[in-house]
C-alpha positions in Angstrom: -6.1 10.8 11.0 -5.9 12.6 14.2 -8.4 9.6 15.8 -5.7 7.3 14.2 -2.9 9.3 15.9 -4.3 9.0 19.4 -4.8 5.6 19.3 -1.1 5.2 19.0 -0.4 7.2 21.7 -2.6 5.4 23.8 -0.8 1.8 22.8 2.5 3.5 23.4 2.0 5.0 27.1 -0.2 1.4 27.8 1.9 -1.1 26.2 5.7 1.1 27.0 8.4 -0.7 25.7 6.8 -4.0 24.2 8.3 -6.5 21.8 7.5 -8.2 18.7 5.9 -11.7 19.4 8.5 -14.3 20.1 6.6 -17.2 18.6 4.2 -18.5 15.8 5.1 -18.9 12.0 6.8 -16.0 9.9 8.3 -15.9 6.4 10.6 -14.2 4.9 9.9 -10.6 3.6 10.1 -9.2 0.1 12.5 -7.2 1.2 16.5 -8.0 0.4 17.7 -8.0 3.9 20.9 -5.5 2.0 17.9 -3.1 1.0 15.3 -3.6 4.2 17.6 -5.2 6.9 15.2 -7.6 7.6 14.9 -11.2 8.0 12.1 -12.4 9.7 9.5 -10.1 12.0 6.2 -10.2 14.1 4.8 -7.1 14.8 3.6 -5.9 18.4 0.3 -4.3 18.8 2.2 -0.9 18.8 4.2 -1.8 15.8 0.7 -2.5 14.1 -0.5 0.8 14.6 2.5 2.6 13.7 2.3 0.9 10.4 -1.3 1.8 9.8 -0.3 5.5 10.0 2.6 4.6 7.4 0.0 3.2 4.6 1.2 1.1 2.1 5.0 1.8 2.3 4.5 -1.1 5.3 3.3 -3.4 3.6 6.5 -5.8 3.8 6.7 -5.6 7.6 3.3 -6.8 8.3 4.1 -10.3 5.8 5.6 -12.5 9.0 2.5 -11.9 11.6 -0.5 -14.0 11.7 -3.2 -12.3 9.7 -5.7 -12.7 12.7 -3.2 -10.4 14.7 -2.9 -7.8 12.3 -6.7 -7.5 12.3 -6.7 -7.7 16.0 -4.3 -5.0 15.8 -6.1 -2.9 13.6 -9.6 -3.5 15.3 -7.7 -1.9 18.4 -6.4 1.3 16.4 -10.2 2.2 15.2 -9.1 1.6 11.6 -11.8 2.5 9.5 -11.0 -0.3 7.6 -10.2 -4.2 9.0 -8.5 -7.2 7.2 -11.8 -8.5 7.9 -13.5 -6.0 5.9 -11.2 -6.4 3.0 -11.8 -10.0 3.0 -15.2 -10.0 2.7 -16.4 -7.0 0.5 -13.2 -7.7 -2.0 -13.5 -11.7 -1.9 -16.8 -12.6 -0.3 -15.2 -14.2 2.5 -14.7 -13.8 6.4 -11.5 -13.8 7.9 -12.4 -16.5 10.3 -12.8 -18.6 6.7 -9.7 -17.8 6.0 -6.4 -19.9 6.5 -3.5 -18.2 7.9 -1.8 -18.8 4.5 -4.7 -16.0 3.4 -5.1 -17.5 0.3 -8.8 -18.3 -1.2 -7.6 -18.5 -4.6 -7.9 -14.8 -5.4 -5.3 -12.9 -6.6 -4.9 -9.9 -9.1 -2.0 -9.9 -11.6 -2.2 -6.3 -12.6 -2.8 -2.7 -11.4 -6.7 -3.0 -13.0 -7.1 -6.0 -11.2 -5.6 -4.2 -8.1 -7.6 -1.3 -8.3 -11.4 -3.2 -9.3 -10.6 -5.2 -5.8 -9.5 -1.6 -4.2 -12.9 0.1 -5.3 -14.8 -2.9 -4.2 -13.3 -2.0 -1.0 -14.1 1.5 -1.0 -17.8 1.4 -2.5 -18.9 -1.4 0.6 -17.7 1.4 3.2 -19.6 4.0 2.0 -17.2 5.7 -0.4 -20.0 7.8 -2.9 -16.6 8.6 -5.8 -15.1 4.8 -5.0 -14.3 4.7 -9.0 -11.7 7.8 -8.8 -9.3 5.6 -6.6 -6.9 3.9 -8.4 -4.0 1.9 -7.6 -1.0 2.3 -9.9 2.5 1.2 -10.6 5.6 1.9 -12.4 8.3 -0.9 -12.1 11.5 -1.0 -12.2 14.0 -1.3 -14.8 15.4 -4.8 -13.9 11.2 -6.2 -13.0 11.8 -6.3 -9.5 10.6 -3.8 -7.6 7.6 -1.4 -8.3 7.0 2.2 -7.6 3.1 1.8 -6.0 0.9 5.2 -5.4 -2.8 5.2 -4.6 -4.3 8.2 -6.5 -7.6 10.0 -6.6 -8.5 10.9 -10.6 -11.7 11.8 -11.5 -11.7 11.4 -15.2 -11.6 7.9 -16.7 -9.6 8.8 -20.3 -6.8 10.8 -20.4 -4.5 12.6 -23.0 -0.8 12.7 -21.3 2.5 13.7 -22.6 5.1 10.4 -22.2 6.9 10.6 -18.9 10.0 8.9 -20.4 10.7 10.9 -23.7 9.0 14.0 -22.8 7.0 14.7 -26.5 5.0 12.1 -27.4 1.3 12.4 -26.3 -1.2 9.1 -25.4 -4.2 9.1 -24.4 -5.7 6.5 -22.0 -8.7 4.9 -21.0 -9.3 2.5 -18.0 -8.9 -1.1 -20.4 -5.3 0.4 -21.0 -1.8 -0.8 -18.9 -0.7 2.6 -18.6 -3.5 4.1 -17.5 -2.5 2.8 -14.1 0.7 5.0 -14.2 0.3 8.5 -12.1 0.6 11.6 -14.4 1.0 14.9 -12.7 -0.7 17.2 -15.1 -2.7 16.2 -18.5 -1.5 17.9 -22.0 -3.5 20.6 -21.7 -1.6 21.6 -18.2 -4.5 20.9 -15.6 -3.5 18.9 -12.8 -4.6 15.6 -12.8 -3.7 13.2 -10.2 -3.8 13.7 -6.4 -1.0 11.1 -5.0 -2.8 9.8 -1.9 0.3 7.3 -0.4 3.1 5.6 -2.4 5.4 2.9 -1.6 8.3 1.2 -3.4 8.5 -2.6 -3.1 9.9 -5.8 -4.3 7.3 -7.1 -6.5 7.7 -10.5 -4.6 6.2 -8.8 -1.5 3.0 -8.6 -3.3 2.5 -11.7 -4.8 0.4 -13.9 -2.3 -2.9 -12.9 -1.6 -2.2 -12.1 1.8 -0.2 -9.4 0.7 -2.3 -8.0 -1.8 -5.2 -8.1 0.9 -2.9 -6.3 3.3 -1.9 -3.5 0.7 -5.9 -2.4 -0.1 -6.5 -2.6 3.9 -3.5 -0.3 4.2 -4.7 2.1 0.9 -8.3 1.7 1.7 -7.0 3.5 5.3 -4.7 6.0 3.8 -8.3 7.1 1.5 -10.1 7.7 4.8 -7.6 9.5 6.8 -7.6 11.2 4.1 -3.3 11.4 3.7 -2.1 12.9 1.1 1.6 12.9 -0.2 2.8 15.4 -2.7 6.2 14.7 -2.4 5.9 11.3 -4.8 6.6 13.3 -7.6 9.5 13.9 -7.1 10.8 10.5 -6.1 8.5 9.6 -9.7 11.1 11.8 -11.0 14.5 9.8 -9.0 12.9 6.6 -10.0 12.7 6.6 -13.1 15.9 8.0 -13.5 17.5 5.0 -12.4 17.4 6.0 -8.7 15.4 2.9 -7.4 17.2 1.0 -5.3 18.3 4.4 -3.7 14.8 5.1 -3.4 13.2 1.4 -1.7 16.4 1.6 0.5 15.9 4.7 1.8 12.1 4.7 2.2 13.0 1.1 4.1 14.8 3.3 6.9 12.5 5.5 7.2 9.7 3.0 7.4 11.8 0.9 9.9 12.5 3.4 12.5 9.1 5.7 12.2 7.6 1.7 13.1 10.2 1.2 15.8 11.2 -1.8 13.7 15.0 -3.0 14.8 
């Protein structure tokens, strides 16, 4: 982390006041602009950094800019982990193979899927416990956004009391859907899940591959700088209480101006 922070400094007092790329193709980000206040955005070197120190809760800003310039951009903040990386240990493929559409034909359709990609990730760097990372996901009431957290849990069944009536105990294993929900504490009161980043995004955001390659680059980083973000909880708690769009929209501002993003 603190390598991570330097870098940024260094792009800052080298690069000053730079702007996001003028021209080249961009789309149109998951984002509402109403929530995010965002159309259409290429990211600067700077901006690129900045966003690898905010893990996965940047995912949406990164969707306009070329994927070669991201993992420029990323190559020049010593991330551990590259889009080039990602490409290749999760879908055998190098990113000069890739199109700039960043679709192979590979995408996962659920937080298992998410997290087998993820650990594929993990495991090729180096990462001895790669199998205690999981992705997860809560969504929202209406389906369209998704309360995202990358947790470290090392047990693979668990026995949880129900988040939403409070009683009723389950217990888990990894073949189960809501296995890939964070828990704070199992039912005998132990703690069990260690919230490593968390974002809350439009569930559009994530549906190209691109995406979904940018959000394990992003987690797989958050891992090895070793982030950690306890404070999930209790936005868990806000979300589910019906507090979501409160939640993405506020997490949007923060994102924006901690990336400089206008």
């Amino acid at each position: 982390m603190k390598k991570l922070f330097c870098v940024l400094l260094c792009l800052c007092l080298i690069l000053g006041c730079a702007t996001p790329q003028k021209e080249g193709p961009s789309v149109q980000h998951g984002f509402s602009t109403a929530l995010g206040g965002l159309g259409y955005l290429l990211l600067s070197p700077i901006q690129i950094a900045a966003g690898l120190l905010e893990g996965i809760a940047s995912l949406p800003y990164y969707l306009s800019t070329q994927l070669q310039t991201i993992n420029q951009g990323l190559v020049n903040a010593q991330a551990d982990i590259t889009l080039d990386n990602t490409y290749e240990s999760a879908y055998g493929k190098h990113l000069s193979e890739v199109p700039q559409s960043g679709n192979t034909g590979v995408v996962f359709f659920n937080m298992k899927q998410a997290t087998q990609f993820f650990q594929q990730v993990l495991k090729q760097y180096g990462i001895s416990d790669s199998e205690h990372y999981i992705l997860t996901n809560i969504d929202e009431s209406s389906g369209e956004y998704s309360l995202l957290a990358v947790i470290y849990r090392s047990v693979e069944t668990i026995e949880v009391i129900d988040k939403y009536d409070g009683k009723t105990i389950h217990s888990f294993s990894i073949d189960e859907r809501l296995f890939y929900e964070p828990y704070l504490k199992d039912t005998k009161g132990n703690t069990l899940d260690t919230i490593i980043d968390w974002a809350a995004l439009s569930k559009e955001s994530i549906q190209t591959q691109k995406a979904q390659a940018i959000l394990i680059t992003l987690a797989a980083n958050s891992v090895l700088n070793e982030k950690r973000t306890p404070e999930y909880w209790e936005i868990e708690k806000r979300w589910l209480a019906g507090e979501a769009r409160d939640v993405i929209k506020q997490r949007s501002e923060d994102i924006k101006k901690r990336m400089g993003v206008n």
